[in-house]
C-alpha positions in Angstrom: 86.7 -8.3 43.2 85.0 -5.6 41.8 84.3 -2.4 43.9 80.2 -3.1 44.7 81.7 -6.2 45.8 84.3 -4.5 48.2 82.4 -1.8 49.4 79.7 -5.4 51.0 82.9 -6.3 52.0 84.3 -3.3 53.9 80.9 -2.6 55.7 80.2 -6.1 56.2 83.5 -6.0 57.7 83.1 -3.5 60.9 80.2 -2.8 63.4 78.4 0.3 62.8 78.5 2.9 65.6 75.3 3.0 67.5 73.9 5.9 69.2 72.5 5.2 72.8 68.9 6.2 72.8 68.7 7.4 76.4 66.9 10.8 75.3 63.4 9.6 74.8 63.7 13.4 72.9 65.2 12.2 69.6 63.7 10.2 67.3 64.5 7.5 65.2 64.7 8.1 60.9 66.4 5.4 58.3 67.9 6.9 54.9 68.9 5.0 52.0 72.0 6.3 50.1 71.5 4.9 46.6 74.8 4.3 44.7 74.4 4.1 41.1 76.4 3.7 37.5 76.0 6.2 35.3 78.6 6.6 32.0 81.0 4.4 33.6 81.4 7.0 37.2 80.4 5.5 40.2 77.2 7.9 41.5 74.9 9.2 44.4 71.5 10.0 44.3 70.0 12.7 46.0 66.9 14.8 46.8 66.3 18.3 47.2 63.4 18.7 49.7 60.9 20.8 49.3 59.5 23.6 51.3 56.3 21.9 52.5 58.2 19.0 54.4 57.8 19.7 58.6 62.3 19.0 58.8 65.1 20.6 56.8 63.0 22.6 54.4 65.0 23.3 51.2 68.0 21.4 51.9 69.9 18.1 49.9 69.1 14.9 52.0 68.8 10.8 51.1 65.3 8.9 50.6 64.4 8.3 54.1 62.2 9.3 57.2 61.0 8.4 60.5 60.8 4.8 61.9 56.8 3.4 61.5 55.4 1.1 63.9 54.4 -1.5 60.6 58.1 -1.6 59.7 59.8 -4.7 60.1 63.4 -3.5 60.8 65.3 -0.4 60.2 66.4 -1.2 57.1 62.5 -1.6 55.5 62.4 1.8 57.2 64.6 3.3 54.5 63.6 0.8 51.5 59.5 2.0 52.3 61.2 5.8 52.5 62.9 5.4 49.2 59.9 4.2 47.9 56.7 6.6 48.8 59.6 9.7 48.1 61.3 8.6 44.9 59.0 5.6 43.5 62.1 3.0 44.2 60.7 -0.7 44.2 62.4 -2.8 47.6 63.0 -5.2 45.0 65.4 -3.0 43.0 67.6 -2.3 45.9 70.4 -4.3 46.9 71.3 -3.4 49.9 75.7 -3.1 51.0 75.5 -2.7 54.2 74.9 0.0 57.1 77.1 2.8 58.3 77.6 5.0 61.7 74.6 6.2 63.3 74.1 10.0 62.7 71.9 12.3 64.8 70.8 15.8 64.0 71.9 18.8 66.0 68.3 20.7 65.8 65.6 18.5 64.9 66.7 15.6 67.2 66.6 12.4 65.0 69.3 9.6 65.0 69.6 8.8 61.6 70.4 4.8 60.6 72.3 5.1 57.1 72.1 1.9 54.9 74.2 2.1 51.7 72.1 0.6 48.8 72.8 -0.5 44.7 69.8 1.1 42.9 69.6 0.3 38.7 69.7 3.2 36.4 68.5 4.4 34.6 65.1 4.0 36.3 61.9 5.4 36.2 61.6 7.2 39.6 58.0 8.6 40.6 59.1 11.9 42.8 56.8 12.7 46.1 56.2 16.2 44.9 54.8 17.0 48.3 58.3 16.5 49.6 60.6 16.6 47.2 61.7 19.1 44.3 64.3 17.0 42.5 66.5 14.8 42.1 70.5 15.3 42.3 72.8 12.5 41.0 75.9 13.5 42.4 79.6 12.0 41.4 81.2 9.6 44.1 84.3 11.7 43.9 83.1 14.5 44.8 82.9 13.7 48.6 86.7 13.5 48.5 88.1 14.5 51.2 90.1 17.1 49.8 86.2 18.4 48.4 85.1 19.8 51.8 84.6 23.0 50.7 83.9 23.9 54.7 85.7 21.4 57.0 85.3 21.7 60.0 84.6 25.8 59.6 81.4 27.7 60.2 78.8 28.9 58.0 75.9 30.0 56.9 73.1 28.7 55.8 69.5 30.2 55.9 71.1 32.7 58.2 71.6 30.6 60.7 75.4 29.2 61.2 76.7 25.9 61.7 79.9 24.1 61.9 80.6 20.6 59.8 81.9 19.4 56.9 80.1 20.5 53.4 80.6 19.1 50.1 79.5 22.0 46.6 78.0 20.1 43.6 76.9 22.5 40.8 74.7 24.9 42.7 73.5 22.9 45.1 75.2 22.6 49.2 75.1 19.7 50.7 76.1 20.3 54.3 74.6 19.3 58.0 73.8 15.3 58.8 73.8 14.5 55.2 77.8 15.7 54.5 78.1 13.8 57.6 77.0 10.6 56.9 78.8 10.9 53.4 82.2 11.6 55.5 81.8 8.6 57.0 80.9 6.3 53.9 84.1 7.7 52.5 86.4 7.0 55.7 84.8 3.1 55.3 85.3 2.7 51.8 86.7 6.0 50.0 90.5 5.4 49.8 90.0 1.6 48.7 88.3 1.8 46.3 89.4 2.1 42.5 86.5 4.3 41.2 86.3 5.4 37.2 85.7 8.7 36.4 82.7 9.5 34.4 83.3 8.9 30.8 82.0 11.2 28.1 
């Protein structure tokens, strides 16, 4: 079995957690993580969001957003996302599975991860409006033994909070985002016999 095939297995395998919606205050948001190959390495793509978007100006996030009335099911929540932010066709995403609900501790969403197996290279088509760039981030890099924060304090836009965080290059990536990535790794991380990237 190869590891695409046993991370459909392992999240195939459990019920993701589910957040109550009791609080008619939060709202409801879908991401897509996209796993990738690249060189060999086993990869995550992310997007730096842009200053103009209304939620979590400036900070690393997944493809995804808020829950439309014309979407079939949470999942085609996070496959349109992917597509009107990054240019990432439905039918080039094979979808692994779903993780944990996540909320947000300011801008009250719950978040509905799915995990997803996106081709690459691909021609993506970037939403400048909301996002800046892409980030393609190695899978081993959310190690646990990588938090570079844990369950410490800090800063960010001088405002502090408390959670795990994860350093790539120059870039943070910290708040619901490093959450959702802790738990893909608790799911699948320690089964998995991932390459490193070659070259």
């Amino acid at each position: 079995m190869n590891n695409i095939e046993l991370i459909k297995d392992l999240l195939s395998a459990r019920t993701p957690r589910s957040i109550q919606d009791d609080d008619p205050t939060f709202v409801h948001a879908a991401v897509l993580i996209p796993l990738f190959i690249e060189n060999g390495g086993y990869k995550i793509l992310f997007t730096k969001r842009t200053d103009r978007v209304e939620h979590h100006k400036g900070q690393i996030s997944f493809p995804g957003g808020v829950v439309d009335e014309e979407d079939d099911s949470l999942e085609d929540t996070a496959l349109r996302e992917a597509y009107e932010e990054v240019g990432l066709l439905k039918e080039d995403v094979k979808i692994l599975g779903q993780i944990d609900d996540t909320p947000t501790v300011v801008s009250q969403f719950i978040i509905h991860p799915f995990v997803g197996l996106i081709p690459y290279p691909y021609d993506f088509i970037i939403n400048t409006e909301e996002v800046k760039w892409l980030i393609k981030v190695p899978f081993e890099v959310f190690s646990p033994d990588n938090s570079v924060h844990g369950g410490d304090a800090f800063e960010f836009q001088r405002i502090t909070y408390r959670g795990p965080a994860y350093q790539y290059c120059d870039d943070t990536i910290w708040g619901a985002t490093a959450r959702i990535m802790e738990n893909f790794i608790e799911v699948v991380g320690e089964k998995l016999n991932l390459p490193l990237e070659k070259g």
